[in-house]
C-alpha positions in Angstrom: 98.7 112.5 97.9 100.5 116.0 98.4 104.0 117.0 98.0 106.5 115.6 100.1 109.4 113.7 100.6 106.9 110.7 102.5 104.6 110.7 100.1 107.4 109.4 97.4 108.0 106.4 99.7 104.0 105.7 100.5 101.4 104.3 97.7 97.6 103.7 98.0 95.3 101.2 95.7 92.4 99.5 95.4 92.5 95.5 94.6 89.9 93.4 94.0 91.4 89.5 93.0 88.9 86.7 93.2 89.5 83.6 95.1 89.7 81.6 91.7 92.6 84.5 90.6 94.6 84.4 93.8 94.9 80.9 93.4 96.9 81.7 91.0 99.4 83.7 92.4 99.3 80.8 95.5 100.3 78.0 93.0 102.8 79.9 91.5 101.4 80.6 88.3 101.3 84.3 88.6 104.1 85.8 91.0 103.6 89.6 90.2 101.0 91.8 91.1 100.4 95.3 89.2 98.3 97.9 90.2 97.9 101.3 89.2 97.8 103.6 92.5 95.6 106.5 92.9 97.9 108.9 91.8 98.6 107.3 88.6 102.1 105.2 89.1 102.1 101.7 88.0 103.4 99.4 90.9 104.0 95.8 90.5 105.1 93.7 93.8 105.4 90.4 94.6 101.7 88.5 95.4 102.7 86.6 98.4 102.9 89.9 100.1 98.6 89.7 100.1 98.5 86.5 101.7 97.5 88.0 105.5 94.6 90.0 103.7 93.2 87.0 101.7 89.4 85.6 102.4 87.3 83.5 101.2 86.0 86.5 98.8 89.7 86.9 97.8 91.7 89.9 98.6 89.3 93.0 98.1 90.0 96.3 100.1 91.8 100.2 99.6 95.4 99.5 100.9 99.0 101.9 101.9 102.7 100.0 101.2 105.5 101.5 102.1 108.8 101.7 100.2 111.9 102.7 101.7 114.4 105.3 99.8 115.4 102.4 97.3 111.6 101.8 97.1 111.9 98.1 98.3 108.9 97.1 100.2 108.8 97.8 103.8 105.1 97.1 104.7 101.4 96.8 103.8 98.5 97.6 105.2 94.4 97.4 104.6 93.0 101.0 104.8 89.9 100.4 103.5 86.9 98.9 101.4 
């Protein structure tokens, strides 16, 4: 990711949870999710934002959120393998 005032408000990361580790974050157990991005910041966010990617292999893939300028989420999306 380059300069540019989008590219403060824009993240990308590869996740890989199991099924047997997401069903942690679906009972509760675990509510946070913290990745490190590929340009090195450390981003936690709330786990029930995965649920539309999750299958029965878990939630596996390269994905882009969004922050807005108070860097709340705005939106997720799958990119990737």
């Amino acid at each position: 990711m380059k300069g540019g005032s989008e590219n403060f408000r824009r993240v990308r990361f590869s996740l890989r949870i199991s099924p047997e580790a997401y069903l942690s974050y679906y009972q509760g157990v675990a509510r946070a999710v913290v990745v490190k991005s590929f340009d090195g910041r450390n981003i936690q966010f709330p786990a029930n934002i995965l649920q539309q990617f999750v299958t029965r292999e878990g939630v596996n893939g390269v994905f882009e959120m969004d922050f807005d300028a108070n860097n709340k989420f705005v939106a997720i999306r799958r990119i990737g393998d």
